[in-house]
C-alpha positions as CSV (number, residue, x, y, z in Angstrom):
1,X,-6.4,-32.2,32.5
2,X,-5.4,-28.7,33.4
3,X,-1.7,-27.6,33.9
4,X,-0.9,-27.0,37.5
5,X,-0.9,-23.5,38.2
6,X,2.1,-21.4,38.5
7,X,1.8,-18.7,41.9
8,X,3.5,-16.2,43.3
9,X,3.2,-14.9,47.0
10,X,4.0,-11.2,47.1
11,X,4.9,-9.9,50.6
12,X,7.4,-11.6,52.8
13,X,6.7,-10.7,56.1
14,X,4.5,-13.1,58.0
15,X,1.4,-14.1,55.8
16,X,3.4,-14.0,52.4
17,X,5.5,-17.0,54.0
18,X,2.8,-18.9,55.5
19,X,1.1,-18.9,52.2
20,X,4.4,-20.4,50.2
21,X,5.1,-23.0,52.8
22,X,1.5,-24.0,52.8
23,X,1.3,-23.7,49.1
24,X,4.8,-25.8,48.4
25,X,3.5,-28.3,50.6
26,X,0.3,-29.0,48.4
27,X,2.8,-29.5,45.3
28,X,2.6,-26.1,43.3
29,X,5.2,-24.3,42.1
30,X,5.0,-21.1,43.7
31,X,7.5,-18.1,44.0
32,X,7.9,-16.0,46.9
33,X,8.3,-12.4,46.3
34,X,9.4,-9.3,48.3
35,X,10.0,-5.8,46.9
36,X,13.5,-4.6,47.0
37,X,12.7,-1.8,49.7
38,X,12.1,-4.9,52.2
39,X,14.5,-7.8,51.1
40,X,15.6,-7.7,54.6
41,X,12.4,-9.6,55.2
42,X,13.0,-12.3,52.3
43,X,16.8,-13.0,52.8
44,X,17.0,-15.3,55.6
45,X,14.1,-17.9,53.2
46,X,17.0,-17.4,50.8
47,X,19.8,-18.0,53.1
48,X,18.0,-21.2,54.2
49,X,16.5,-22.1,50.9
50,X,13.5,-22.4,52.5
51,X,10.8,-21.7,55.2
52,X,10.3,-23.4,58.2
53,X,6.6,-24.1,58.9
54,X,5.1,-25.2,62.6
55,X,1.5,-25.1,63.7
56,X,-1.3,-26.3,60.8
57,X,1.5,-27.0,58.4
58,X,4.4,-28.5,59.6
59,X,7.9,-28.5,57.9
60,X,10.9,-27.3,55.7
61,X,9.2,-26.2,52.2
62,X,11.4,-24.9,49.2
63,X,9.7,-23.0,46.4
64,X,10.5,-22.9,43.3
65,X,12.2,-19.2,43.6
66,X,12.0,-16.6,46.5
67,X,13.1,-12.8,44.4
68,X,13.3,-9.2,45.0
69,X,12.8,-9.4,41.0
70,X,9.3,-8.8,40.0
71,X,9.4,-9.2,36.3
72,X,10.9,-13.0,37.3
73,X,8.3,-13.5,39.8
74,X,5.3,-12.8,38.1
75,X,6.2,-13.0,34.6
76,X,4.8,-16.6,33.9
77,X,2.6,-16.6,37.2
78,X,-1.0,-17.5,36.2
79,X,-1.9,-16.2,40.1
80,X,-0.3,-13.6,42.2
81,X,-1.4,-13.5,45.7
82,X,-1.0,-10.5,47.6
83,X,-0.2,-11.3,51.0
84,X,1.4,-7.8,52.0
85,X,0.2,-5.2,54.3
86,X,-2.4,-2.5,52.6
87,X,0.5,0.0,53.5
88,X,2.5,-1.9,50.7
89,X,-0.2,-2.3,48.3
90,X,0.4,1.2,46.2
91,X,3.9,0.7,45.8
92,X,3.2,-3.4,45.2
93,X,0.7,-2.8,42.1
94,X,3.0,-0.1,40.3
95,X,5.9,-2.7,40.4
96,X,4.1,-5.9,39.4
97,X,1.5,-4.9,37.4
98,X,3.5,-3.8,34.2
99,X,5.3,-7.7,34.3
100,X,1.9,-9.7,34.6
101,X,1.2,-11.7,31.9
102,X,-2.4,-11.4,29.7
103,X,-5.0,-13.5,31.6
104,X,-3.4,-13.4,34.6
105,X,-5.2,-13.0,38.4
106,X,-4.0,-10.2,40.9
107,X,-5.0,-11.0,44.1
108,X,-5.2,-9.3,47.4
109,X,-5.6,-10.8,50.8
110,X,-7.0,-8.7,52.8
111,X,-8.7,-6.3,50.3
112,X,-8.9,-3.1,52.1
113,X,-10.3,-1.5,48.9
114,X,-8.1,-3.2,46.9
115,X,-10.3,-3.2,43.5
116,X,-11.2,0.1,44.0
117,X,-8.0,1.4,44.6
118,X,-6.1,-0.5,41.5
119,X,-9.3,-0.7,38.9
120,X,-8.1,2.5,37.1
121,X,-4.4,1.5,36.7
122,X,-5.6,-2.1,35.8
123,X,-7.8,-0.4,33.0
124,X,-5.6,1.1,31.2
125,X,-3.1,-2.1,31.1
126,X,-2.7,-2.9,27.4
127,X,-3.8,-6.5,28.6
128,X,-6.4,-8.2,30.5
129,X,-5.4,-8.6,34.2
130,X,-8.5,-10.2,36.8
131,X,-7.9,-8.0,39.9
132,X,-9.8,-9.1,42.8
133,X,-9.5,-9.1,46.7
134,X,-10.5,-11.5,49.7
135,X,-12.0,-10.8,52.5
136,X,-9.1,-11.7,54.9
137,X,-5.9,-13.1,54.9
138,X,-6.4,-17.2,54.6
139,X,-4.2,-17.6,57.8
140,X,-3.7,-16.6,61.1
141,X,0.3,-16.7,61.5
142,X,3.4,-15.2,63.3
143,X,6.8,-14.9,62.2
144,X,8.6,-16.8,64.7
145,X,12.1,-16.8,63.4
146,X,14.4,-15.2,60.6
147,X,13.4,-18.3,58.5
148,X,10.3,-19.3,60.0
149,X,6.4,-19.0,60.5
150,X,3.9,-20.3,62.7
151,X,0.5,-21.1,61.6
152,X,-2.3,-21.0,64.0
153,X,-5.3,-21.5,61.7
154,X,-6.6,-21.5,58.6
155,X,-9.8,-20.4,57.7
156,X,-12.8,-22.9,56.5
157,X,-14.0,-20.0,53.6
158,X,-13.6,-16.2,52.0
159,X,-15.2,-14.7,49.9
160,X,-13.9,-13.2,46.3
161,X,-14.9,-10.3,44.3
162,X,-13.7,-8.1,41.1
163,X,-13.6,-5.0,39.6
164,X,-15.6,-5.7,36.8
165,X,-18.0,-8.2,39.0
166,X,-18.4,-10.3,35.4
167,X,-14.7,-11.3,36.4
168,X,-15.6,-12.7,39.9
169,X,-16.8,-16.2,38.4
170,X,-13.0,-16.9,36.9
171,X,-11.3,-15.6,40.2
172,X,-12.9,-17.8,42.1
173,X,-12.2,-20.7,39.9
174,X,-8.2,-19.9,39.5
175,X,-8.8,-19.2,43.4
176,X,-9.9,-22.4,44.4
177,X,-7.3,-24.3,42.0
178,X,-5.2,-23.3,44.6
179,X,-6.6,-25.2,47.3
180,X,-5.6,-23.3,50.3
181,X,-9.5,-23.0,51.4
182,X,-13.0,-22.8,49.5
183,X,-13.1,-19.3,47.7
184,X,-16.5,-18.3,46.8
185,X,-18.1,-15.3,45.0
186,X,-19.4,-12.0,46.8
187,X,-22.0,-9.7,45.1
188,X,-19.4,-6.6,44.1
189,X,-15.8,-5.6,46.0
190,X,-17.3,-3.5,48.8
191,X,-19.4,-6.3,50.1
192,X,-15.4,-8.1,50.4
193,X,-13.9,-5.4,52.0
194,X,-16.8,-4.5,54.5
195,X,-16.8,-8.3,55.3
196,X,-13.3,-8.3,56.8
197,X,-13.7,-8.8,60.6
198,X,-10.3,-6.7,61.1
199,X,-12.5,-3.8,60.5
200,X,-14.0,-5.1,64.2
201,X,-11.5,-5.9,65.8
202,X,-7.9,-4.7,66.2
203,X,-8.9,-1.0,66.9
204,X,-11.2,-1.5,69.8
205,X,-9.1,-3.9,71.2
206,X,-6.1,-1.7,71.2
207,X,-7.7,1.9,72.4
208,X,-9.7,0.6,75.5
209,X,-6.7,-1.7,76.4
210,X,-5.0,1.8,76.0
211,X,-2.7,1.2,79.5
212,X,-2.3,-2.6,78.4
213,X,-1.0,-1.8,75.4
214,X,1.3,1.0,75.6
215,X,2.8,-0.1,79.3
216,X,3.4,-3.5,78.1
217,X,4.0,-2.9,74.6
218,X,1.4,-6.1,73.9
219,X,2.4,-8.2,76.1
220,X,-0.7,-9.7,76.5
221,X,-2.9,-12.9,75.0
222,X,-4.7,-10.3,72.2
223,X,-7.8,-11.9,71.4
224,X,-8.9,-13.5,75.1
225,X,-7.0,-10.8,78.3
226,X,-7.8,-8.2,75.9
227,X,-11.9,-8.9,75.2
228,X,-14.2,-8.3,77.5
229,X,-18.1,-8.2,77.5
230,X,-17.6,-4.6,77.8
231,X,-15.7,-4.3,74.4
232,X,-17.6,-6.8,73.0
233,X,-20.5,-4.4,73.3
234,X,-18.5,-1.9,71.1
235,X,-17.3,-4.4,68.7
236,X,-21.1,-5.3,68.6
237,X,-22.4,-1.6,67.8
238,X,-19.9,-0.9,64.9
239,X,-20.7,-4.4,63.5
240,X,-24.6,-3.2,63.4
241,X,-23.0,0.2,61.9
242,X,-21.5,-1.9,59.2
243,X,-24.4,-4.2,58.3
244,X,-26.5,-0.8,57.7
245,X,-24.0,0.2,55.2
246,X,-24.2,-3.0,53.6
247,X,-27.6,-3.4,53.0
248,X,-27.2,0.4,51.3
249,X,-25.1,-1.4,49.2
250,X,-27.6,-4.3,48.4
251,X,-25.6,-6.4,50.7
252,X,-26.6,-8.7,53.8
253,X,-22.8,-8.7,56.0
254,X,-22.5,-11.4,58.5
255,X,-22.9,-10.4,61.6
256,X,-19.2,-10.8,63.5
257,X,-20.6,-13.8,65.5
258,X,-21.6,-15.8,62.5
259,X,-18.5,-14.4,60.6
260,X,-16.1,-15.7,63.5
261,X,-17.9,-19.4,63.8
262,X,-17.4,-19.8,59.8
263,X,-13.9,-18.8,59.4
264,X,-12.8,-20.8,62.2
265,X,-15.2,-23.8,62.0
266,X,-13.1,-26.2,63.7
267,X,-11.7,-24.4,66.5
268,X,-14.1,-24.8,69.2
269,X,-15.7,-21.2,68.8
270,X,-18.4,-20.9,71.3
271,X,-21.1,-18.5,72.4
272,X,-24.2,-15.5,71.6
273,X,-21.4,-12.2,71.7
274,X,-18.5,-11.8,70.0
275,X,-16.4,-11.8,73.2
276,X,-17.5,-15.6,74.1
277,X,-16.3,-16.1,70.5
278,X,-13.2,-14.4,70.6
279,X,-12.0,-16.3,74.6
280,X,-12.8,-19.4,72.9
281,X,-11.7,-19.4,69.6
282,X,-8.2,-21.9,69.7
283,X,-6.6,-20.3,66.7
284,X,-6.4,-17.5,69.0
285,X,-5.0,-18.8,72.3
286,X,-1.2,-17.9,71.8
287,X,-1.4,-14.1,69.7
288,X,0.0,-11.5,71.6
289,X,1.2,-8.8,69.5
290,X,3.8,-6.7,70.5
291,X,3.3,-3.0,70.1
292,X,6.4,-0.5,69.8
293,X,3.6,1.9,70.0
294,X,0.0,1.8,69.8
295,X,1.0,4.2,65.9
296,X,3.2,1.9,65.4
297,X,1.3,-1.6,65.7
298,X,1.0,-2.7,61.9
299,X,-2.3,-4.1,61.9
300,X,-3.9,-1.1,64.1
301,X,-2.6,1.4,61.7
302,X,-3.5,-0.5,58.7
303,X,-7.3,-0.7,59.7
304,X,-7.4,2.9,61.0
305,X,-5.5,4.4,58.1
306,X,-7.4,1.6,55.4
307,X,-10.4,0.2,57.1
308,X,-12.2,2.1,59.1
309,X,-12.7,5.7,57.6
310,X,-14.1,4.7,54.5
311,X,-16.7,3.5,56.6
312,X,-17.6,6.5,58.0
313,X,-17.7,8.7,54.7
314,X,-20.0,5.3,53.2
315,X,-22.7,6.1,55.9
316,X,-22.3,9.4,55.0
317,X,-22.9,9.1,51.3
318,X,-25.3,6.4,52.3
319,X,-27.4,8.1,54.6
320,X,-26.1,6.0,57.7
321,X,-25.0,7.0,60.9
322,X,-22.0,5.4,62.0
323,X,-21.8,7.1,65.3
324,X,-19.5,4.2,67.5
325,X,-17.4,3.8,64.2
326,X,-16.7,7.4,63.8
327,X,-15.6,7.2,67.7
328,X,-13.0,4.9,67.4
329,X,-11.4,6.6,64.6
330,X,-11.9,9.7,66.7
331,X,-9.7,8.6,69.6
332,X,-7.4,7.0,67.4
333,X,-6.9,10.1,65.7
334,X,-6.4,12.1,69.5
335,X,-4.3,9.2,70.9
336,X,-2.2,8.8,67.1
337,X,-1.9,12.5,66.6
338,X,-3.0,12.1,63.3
339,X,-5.7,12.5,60.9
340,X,-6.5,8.9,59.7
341,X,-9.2,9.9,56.9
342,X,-6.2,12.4,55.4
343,X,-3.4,10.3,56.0
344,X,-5.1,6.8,54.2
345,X,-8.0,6.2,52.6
346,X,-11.2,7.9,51.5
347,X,-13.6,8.3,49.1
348,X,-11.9,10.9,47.2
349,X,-9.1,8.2,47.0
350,X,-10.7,5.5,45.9
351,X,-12.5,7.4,43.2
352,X,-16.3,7.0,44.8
353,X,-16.9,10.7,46.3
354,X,-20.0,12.4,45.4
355,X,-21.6,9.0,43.8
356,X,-25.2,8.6,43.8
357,X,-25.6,5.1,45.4
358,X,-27.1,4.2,41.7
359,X,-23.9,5.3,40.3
360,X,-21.4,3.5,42.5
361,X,-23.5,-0.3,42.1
362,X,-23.3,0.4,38.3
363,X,-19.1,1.1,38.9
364,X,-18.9,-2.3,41.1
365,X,-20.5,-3.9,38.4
366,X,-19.4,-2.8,35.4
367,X,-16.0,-0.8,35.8
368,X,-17.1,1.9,34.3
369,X,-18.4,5.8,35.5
């Protein structure tokens, strides 16, 4: 019989909590980590000794340890799961990396280019570290407290990739020893980080809400008074964007309608566009995010300073025009004041620029230029 595995949770903001308490209540042993910059974040779990959990899970769940000390939380961890922001994954990989033990499995949720991004420092580890990324965060969750989280859903499936690809097979095994949800293997790590529907979503939403959003600051229901047919229309067009660029990449993306109905299987998601999906969808019916600033919404910056422009220099490299993509990011960088392909990610960053397709599939696959 196999040992029950040892995890750790990195990030201890929303998702990184939800994870624990969900995890804890299944039985594992699993540590919940913060870096030291943010242990504002993890200091009321400790306080408490615990997370309070409503929604899918319900409860008060200790784990074994909750840290600012990253050699004690992933020393003996057989799985860390990255459950931080991408804006935190740069400074998250140089801290944890050097404590992980041979064998081990780093794991991001949501990817954003995760493998990419970390394959080179990984490489050069003196031991054998699985890095992979999901295509999404497990959960959809709030913070609702100093010491607790809400979780709305809980996806039916996600898929897994690594940097070598050979790896994927025994990421997705460790990944479904977990149990959270049914982890299965993607082709290479673009098709996983092309496949999150955050990429869709949270931009579009935002900018042609622009009055909603910055006179309220978010006060309103997200995913259903902010979706219309309208936007669902544009949502639509930089979904067929992104299927183009997959199948460059030797990948068939499902489309956002099929995507939505299979993540949340059993929460009455209905309809033909992605609007009717989004109104009906019941993990949805309570989000409204507040917004400081449109800059400073979290998950709107992470997609347009992670997501969205690599997308735009892919079709270019690729040969596909992303017209409706490269619009979004467009306003966003008029309305942000910013330059979101400078400022976060591009090719250049993630090591791909100048590739012949040929050359990239053989990196995905292999690990090596």
């Amino acid at each position: 019989m196999a040992k029950k595995l040892n995890i750790t949770v990195v990030g201890a903001g929303k998702g990184g909590p939800s994870m624990a308490a969900h995890l804890a209540s299944m039985g594992f042993d699993v540590t919940l980590y913060e870096q030291p910059a943010f242990a504002h974040k993890i200091k009321p779990f400790i306080r408490r000794s615990g997370i309070r959990c409503s929604g899918e899970v319900k409860g008060f769940f200790k784990p074994a340890a909750m840290t600012t000390d990253a050699k004690r939380a992933v020393a003996d961890a057989d799985v860390v799961m990255t459950a931080a922001m991408a804006m935190g994954h740069d400074a998250i990989a140089k801290t944890i990396l050097p404590h992980m033990k041979d064998g081990a499995l780093l794991a991001f949720n949501t990817g954003y280019y995760a493998c990419l991004r970390y394959w080179p420092k990984v490489r050069r580890l003196k031991k054998k570290v699985l890095l992979a990324e999901t295509d999404i965060l497990p959960y959809l969750c709030l913070r609702t407290g100093p010491h607790s989280v809400r979780i709305d859903g809980i996806k039916k499936e996600l898929g897994v990739a690594c940097i070598p690809a050979s790896d994927t097979a025994e990421a997705v095994r460790l990944l479904n020893r977990t149990k959270i949800l049914r982890f299965f293997a993607r082709k290479h790590s673009l098709e996983v980080s092309l496949s999150s529907m955050n990429l869709l979503f949270h931009a579009p939403i935002v900018l042609f809400n622009m009055a909603a959003s910055e006179n309220t600051k978010g006060n309103y229901v997200f995913y259903r008074e902010g979706v219309s047919p309208g936007i669902g229309k544009i949502i639509h067009a930089m979904d067929a964007e992104r299927i183009a660029v997959g199948r460059k990449l030797g990948v068939e993306l499902t489309d956002c309608v099929k995507a939505t109905k299979r993540l949340y299987d059993k929460y009455n998601v209905r309809g033909k566009t992605i609007d009717q999906c989004l109104a009906s969808n019941l993990a949805y019916a309570k989000d409204v995010f507040p917004m400081p600033s449109i800059r400073d919404f979290a998950v709107f910056h992470q997609d347009l300073a992670y997501g969205l422009p690599p997308i735009v220099e892919l079709g270019k490299l690729l040969k596909v025009a992303t017209p409706v993509t490269r619009m979004i990011v467009d306003i966003a960088n008029l309305v942000c004041e910013t330059d979101y392909a400078k400022e976060g990610l591009n090719l250049r960053k993630l090591g791909i620029a100048g590739m012949t397709r040929g050359k990239l599939l053989r990196y995905l696959e292999t690990g090596r230029k």
